[in-house]
C-alpha positions in Angstrom: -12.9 -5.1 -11.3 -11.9 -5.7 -7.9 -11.3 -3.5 -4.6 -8.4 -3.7 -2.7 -8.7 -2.4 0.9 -6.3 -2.7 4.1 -5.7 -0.9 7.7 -2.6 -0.1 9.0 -1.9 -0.2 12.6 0.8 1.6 14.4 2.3 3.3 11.8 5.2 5.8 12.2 4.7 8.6 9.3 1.4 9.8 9.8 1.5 9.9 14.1 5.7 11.2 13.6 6.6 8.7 16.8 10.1 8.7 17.0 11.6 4.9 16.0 12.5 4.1 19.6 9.6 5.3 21.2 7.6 2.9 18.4 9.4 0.1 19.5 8.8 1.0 22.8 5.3 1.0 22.2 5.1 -2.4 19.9 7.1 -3.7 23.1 3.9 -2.9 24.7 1.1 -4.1 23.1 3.2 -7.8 22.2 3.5 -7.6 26.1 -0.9 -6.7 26.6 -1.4 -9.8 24.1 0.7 -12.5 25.5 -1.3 -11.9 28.8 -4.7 -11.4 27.2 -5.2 -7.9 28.1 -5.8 -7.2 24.4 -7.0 -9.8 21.8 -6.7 -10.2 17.9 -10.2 -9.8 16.3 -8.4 -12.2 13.7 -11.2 -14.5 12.6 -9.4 -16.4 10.3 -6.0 -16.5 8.4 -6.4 -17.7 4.5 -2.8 -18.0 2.3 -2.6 -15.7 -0.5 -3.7 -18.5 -2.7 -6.9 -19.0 -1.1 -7.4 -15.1 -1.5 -11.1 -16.1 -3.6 -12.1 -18.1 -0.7 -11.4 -15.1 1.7 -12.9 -12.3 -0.4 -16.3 -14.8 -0.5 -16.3 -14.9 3.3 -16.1 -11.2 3.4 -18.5 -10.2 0.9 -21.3 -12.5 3.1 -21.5 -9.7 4.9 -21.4 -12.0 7.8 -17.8 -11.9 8.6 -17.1 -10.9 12.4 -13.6 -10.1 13.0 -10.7 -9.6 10.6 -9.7 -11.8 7.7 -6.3 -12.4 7.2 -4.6 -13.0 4.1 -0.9 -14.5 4.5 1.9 -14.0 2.1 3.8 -16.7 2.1 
């Protein structure tokens, strides 16, 4: 039996920002990561069909960062 956990990040229902202001917003943040300002704490990126691979890196215990699974 297996645990499925995610984070979602700059969500609209639960902080009730209006849709433009959101985009306004996501403008924002794309804008403070192409110049650096902010970076991804993405470690590594692993396709959905490597997701055994990926849950073995995070169950080290070791992992820094955020583990990314793609759907492709």
């Amino acid at each position: 039996r297996g645990t499925v956990t995610w984070e979602l990040m700059f969500t609209r229902p639960r902080l009730e920002i209006a849709p433009e202001r959101q985009g306004q917003i996501l403008d924002r943040v794309a804008d403070l990561l192409d110049a650096g300002v902010l970076v991804s704490t993405q470690t590594q990126a692993f396709s959905w069909r490597d997701m055994a691979e990926a849950h073995r890196r995070v169950e080290t215990g070791h992992t820094i960062g955020k583990i990314v699974l793609a759907v492709d």
